[in-house]
N, CA and C atoms as an extended XYZ file, in Angstrom:
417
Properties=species:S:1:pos:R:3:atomname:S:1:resname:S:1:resid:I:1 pbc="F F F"
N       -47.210       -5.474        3.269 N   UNK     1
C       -45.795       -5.525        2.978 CA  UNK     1
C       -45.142       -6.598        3.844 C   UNK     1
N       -44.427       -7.549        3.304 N   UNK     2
C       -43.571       -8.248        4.057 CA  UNK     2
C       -42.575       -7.813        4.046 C   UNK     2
N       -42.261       -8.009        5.706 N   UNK     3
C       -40.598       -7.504        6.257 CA  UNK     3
C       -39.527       -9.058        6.416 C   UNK     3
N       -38.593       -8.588        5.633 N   UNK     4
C       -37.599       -9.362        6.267 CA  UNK     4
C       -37.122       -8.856        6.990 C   UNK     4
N       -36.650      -10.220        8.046 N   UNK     5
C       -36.160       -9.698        9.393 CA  UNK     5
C       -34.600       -9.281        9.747 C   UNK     5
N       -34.191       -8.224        9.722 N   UNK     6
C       -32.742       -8.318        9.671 CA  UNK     6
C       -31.932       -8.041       10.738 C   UNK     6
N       -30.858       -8.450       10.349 N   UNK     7
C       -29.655       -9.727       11.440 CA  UNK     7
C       -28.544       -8.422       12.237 C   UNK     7
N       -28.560       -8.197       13.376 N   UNK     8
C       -28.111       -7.276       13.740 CA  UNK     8
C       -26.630       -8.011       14.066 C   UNK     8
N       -25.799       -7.318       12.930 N   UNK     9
C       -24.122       -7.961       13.224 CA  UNK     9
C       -24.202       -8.003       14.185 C   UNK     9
N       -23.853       -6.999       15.225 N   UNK    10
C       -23.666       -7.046       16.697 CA  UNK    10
C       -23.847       -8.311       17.581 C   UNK    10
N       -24.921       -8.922       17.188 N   UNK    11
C       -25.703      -10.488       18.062 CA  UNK    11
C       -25.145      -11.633       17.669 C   UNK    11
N       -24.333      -11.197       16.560 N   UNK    12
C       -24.310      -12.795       16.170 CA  UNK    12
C       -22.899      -13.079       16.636 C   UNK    12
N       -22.494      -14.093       17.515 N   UNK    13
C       -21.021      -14.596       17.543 CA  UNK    13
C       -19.884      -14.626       17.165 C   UNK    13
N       -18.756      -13.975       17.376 N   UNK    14
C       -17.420      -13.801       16.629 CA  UNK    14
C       -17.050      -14.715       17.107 C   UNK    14
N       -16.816      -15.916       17.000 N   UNK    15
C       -15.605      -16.824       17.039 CA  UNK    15
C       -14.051      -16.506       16.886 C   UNK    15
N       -13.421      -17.067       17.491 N   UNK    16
C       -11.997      -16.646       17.456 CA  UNK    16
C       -11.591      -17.037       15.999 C   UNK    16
N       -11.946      -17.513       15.855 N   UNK    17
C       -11.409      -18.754       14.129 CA  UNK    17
C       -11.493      -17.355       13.261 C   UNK    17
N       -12.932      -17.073       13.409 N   UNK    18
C       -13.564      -16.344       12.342 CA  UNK    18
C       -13.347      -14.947       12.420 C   UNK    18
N       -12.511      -14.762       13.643 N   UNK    19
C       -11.721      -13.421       13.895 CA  UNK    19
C       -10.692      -13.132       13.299 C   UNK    19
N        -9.432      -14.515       13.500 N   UNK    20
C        -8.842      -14.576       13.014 CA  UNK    20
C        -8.855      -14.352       11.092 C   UNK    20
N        -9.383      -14.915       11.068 N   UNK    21
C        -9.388      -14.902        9.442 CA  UNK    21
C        -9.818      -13.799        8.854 C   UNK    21
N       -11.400      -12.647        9.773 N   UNK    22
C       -11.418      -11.647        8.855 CA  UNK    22
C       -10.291      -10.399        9.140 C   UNK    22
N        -9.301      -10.869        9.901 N   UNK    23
C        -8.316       -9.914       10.428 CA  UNK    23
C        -7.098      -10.070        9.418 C   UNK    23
N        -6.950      -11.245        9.179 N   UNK    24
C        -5.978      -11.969        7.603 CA  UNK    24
C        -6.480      -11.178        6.400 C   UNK    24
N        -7.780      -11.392        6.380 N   UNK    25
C        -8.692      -10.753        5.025 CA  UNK    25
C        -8.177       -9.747        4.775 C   UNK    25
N        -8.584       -8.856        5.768 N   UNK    26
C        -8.280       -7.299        5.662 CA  UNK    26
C        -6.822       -6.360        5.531 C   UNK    26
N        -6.129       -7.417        6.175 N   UNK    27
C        -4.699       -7.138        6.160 CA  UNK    27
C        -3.777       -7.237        4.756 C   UNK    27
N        -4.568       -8.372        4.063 N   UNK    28
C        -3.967       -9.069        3.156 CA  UNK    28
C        -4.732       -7.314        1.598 C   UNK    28
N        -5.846       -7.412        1.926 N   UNK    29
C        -6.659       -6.132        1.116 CA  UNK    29
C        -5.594       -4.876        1.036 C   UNK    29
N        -5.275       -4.198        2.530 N   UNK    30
C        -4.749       -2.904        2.915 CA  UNK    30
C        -3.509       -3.496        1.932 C   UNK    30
N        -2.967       -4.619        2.250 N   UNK    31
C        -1.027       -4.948        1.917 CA  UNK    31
C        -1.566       -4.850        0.517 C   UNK    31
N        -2.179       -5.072       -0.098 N   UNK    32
C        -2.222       -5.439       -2.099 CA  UNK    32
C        -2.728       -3.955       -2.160 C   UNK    32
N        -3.117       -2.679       -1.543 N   UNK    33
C        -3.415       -1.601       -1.864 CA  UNK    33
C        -2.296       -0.895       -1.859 C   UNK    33
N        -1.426       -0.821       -0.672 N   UNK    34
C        -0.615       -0.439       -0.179 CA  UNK    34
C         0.561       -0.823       -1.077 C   UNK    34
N         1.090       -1.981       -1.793 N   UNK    35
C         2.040       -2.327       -3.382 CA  UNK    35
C         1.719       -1.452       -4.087 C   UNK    35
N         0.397       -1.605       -4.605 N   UNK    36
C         0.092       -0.412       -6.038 CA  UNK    36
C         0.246        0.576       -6.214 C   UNK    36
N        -0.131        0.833       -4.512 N   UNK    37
C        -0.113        2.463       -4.570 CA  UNK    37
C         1.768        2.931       -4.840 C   UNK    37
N         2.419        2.334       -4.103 N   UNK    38
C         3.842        2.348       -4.461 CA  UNK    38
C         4.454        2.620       -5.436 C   UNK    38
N         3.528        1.442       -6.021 N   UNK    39
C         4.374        1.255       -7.387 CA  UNK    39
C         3.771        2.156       -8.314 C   UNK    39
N         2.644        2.623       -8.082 N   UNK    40
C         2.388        4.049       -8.879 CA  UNK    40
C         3.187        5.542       -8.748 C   UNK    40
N         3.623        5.661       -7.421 N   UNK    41
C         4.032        6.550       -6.857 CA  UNK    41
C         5.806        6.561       -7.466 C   UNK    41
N         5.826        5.216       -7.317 N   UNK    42
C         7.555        4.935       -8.015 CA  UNK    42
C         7.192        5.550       -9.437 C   UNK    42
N         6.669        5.114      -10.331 N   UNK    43
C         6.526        5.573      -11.939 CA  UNK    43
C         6.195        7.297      -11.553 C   UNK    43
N         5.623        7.712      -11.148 N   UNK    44
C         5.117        9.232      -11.147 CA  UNK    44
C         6.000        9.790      -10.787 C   UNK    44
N         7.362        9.194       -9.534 N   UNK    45
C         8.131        9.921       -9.571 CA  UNK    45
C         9.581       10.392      -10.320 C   UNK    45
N         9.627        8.846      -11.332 N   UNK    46
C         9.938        9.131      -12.424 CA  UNK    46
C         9.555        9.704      -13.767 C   UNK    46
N         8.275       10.077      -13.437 N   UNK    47
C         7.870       10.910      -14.673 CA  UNK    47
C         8.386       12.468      -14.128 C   UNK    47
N         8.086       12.610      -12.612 N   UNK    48
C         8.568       13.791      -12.183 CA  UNK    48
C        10.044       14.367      -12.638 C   UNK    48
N        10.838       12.818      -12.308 N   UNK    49
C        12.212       13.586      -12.435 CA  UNK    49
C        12.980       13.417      -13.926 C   UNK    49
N        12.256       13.006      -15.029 N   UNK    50
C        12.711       12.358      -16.072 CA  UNK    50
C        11.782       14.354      -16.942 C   UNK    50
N        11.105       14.698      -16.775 N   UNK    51
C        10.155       15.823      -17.356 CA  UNK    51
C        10.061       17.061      -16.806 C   UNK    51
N        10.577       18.143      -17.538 N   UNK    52
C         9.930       19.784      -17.136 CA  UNK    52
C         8.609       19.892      -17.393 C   UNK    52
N         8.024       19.591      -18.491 N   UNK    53
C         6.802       19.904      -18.915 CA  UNK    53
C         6.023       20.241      -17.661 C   UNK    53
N         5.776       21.522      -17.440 N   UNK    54
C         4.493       21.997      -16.487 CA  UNK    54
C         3.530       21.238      -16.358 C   UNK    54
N         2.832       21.058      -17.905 N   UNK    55
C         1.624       19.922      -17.605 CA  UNK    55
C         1.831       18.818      -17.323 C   UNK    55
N         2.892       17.969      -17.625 N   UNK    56
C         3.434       17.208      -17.141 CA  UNK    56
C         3.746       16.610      -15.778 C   UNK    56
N         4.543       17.587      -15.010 N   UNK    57
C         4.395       17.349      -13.879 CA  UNK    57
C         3.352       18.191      -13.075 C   UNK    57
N         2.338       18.864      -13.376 N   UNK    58
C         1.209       19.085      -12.865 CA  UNK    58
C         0.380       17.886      -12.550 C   UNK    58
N         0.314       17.595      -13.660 N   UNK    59
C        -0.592       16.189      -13.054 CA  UNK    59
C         0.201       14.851      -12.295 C   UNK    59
N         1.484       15.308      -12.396 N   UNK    60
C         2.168       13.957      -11.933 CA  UNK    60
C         2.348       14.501      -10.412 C   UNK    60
N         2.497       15.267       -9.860 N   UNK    61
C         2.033       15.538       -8.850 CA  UNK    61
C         0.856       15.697       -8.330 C   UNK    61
N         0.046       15.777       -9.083 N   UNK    62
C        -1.619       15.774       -8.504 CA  UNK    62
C        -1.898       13.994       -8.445 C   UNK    62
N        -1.507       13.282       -9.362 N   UNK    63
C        -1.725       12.290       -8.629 CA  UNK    63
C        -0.942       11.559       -7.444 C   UNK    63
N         0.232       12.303       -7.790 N   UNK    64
C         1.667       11.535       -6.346 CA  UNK    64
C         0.591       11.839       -4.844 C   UNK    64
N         0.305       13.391       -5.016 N   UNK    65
C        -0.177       13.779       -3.711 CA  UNK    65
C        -1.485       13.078       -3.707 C   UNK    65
N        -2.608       12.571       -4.884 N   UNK    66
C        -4.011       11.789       -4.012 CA  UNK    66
C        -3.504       10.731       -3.502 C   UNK    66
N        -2.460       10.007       -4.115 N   UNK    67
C        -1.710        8.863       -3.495 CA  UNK    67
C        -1.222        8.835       -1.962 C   UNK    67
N        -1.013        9.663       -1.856 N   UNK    68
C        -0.060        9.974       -0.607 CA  UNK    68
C        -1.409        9.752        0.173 C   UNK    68
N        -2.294       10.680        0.106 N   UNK    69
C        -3.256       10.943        0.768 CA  UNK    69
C        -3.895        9.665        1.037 C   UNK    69
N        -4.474        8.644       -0.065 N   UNK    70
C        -4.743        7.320        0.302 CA  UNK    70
C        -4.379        6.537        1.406 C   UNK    70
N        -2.377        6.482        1.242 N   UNK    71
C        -1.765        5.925        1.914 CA  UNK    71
C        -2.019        6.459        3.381 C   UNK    71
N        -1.891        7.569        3.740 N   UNK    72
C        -2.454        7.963        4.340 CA  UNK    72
C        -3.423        7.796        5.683 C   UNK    72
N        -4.464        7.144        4.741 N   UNK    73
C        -6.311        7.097        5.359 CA  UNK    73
C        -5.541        5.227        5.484 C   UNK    73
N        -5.096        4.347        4.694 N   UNK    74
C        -4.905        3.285        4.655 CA  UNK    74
C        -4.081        2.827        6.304 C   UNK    74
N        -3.083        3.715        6.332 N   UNK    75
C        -2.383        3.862        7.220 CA  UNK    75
C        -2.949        3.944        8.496 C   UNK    75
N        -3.885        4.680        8.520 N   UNK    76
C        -4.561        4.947        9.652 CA  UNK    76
C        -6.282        3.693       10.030 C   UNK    76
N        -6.035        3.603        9.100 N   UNK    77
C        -7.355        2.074        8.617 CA  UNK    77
C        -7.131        1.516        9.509 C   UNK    77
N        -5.373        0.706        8.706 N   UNK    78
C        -4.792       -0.301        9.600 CA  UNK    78
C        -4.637       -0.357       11.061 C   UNK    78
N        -4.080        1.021       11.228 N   UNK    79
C        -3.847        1.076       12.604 CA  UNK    79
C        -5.224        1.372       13.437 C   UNK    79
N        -6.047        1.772       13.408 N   UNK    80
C        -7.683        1.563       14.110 CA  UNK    80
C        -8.164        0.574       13.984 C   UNK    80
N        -8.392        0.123       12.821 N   UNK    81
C        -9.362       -1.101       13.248 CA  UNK    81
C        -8.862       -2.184       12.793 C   UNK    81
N        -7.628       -2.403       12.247 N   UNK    82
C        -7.189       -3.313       11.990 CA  UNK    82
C        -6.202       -3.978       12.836 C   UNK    82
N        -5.458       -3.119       13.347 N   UNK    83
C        -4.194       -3.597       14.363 CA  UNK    83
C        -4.335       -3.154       15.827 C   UNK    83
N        -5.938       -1.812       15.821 N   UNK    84
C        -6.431       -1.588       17.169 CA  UNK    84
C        -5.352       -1.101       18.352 C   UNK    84
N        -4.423       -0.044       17.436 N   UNK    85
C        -3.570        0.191       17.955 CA  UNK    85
C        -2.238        0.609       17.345 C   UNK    85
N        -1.259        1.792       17.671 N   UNK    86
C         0.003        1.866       16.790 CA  UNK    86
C         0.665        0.703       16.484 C   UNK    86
N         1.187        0.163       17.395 N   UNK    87
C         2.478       -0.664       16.987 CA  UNK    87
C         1.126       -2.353       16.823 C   UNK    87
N         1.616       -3.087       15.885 N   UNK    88
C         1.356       -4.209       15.604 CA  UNK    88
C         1.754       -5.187       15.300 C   UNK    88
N         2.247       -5.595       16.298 N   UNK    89
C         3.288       -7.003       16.289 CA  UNK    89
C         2.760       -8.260       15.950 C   UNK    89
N         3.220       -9.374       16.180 N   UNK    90
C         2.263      -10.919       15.590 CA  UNK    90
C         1.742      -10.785       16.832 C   UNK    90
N         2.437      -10.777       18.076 N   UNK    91
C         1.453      -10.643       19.766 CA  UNK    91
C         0.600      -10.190       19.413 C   UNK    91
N         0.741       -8.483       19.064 N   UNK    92
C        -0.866       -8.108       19.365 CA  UNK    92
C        -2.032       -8.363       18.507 C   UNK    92
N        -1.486       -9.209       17.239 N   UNK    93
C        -2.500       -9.447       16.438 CA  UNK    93
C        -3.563      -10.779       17.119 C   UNK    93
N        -2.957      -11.500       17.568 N   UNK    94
C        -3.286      -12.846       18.412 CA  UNK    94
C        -4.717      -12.061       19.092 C   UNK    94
N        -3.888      -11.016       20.209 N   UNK    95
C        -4.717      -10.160       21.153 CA  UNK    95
C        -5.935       -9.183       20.274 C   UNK    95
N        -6.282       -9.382       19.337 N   UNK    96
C        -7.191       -8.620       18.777 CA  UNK    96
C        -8.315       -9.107       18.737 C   UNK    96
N        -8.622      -10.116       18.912 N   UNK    97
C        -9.946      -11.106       18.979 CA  UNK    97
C       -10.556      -11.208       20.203 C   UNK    97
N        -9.715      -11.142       21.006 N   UNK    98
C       -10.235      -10.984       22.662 CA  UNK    98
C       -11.124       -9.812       22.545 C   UNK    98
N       -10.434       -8.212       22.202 N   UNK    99
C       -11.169       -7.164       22.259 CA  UNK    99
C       -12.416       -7.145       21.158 C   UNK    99
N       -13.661       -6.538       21.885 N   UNK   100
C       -14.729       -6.399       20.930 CA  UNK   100
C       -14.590       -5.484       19.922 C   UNK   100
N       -14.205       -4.798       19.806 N   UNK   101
C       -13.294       -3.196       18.611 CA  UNK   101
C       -13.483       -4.089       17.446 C   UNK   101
N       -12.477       -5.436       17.671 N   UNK   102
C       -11.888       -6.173       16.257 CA  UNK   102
C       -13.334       -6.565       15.829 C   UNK   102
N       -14.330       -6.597       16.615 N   UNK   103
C       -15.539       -7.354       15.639 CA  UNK   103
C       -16.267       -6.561       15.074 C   UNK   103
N       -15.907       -5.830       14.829 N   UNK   104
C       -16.619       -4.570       14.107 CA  UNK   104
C       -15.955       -4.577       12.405 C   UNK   104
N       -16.322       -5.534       12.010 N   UNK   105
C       -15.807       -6.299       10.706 CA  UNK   105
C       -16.800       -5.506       10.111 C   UNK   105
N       -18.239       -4.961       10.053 N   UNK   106
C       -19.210       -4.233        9.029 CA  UNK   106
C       -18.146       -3.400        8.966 C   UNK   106
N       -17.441       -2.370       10.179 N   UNK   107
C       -17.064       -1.450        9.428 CA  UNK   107
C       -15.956       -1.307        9.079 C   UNK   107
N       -15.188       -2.317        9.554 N   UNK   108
C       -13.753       -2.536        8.500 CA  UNK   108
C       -13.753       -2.302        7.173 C   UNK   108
N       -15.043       -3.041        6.863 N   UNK   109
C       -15.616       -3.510        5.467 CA  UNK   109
C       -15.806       -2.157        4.593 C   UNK   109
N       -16.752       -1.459        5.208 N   UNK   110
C       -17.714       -0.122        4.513 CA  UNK   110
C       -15.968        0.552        4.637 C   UNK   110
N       -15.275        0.958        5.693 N   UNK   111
C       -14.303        2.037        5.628 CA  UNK   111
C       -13.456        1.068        4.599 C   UNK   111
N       -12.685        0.116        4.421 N   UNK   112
C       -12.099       -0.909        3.396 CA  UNK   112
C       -12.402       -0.319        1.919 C   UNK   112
N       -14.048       -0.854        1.997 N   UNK   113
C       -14.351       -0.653        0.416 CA  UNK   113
C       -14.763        0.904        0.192 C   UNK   113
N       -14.923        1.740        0.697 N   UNK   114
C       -14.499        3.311        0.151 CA  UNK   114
C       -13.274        3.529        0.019 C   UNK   114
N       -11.961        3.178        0.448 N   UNK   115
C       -10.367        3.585        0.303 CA  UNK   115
C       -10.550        2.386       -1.370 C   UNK   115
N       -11.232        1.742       -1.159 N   UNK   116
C       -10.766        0.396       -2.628 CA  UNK   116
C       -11.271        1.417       -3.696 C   UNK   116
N       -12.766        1.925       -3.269 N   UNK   117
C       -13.490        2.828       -4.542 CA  UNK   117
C       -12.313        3.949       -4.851 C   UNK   117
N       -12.121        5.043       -4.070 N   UNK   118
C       -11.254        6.226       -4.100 CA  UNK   118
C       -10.035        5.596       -4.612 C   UNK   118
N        -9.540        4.703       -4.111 N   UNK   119
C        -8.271        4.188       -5.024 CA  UNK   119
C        -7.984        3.970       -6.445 C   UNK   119
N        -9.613        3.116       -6.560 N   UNK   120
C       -10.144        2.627       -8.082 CA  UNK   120
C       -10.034        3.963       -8.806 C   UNK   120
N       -10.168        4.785       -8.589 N   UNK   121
C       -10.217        6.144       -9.448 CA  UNK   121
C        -9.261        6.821       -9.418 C   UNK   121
N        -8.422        7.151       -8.416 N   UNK   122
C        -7.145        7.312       -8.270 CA  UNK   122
C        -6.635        6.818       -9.674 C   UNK   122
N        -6.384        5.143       -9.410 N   UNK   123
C        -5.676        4.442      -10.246 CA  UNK   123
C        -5.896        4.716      -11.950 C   UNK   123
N        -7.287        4.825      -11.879 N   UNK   124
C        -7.819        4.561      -13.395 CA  UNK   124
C        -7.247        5.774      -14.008 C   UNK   124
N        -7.572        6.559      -13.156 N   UNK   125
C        -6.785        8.404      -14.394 CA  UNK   125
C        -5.543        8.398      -14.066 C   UNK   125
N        -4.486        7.936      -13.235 N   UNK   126
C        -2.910        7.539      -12.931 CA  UNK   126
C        -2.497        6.686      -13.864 C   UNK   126
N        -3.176        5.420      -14.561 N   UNK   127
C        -3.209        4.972      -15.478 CA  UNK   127
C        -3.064        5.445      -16.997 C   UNK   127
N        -4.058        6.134      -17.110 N   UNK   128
C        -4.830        6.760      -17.874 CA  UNK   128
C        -4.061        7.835      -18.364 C   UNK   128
N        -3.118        8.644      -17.497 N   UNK   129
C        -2.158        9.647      -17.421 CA  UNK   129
C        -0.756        9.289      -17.947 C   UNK   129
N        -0.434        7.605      -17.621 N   UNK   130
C         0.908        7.008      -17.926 CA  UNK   130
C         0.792        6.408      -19.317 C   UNK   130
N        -0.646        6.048      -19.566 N   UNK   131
C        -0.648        5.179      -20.761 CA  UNK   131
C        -0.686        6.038      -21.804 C   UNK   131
N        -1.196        7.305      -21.898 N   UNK   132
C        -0.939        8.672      -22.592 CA  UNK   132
C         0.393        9.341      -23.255 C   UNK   132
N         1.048        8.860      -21.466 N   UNK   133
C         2.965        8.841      -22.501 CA  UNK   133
C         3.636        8.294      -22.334 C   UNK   133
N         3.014        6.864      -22.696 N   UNK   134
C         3.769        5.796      -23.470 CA  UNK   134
C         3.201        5.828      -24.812 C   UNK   134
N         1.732        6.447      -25.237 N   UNK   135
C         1.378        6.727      -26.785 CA  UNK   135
C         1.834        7.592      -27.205 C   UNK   135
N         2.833        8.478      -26.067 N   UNK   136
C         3.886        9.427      -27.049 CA  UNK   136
C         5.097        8.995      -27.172 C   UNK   136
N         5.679        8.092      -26.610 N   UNK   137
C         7.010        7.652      -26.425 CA  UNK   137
C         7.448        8.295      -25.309 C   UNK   137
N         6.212        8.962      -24.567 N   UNK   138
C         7.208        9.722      -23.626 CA  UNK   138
C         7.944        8.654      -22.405 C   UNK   138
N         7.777        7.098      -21.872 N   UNK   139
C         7.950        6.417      -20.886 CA  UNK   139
C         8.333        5.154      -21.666 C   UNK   139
């Protein structure tokens, strides 16, 4: 059996450059999650207050609240490993490259793309739920 030899993130060099930028990356990811989710949450809560229908707002609250919950885990993303800290000013973003925490970009990544998956599904039946009544005229 041949082994490839594999590259232990940890060893390889964070450059400040390249700090900088996957700290932009990620920020820029959370901020375009963090719109949608909004703007889903805005429509649901007009389906809430526009509808009695039980089933109706059964599910429009079941998805307001996975939303919430997202925001949530997103919220807390940001602030661990992204801003490495509550408050996150442009200062302390500068200061994030100094600390080794910020180079832990694998797991920005892996925790990143599970909130993107859980979102993806979120979204698709939130979708899926709105586009339903607009084929009734209900929106």
């Amino acid at each position: 059996m041949n082994r490839v030899p594999s590259t232990n993130l940890f060893s390889l060099p964070v450059t400040t450059i390249s700090c900088h930028q996957e700290h932009q990356h990620w920020q820029q990811i959370i901020r375009q999650q963090e719109e949608e989710i909004q703007q889903l949450r805005t429509l649901l809560l007009d389906v809430m207050d526009q509808y009695n229908c039980r089933s109706l707002r059964h599910d429009a609250i079941d998805y307001y609240q996975d939303l919430n919950q997202l925001q949530t885990k997103l919220d807390r993303l940001h602030r661990d490993l992204i801003c490495n800290g509550v408050d996150c000013s442009p200062a302390k973003q500068e200061l994030a490259c100094g600390n080794a925490h910020f180079g832990l970009s694998a797991t920005i990544e892996r925790h990143t793309t599970l909130l993107i998956s859980e979102f993806s599904r979120i979204k698709d039946g939130c979708l899926q739920f709105l586009s339903g009544m607009m084929s009734l005229n209900l929106l």
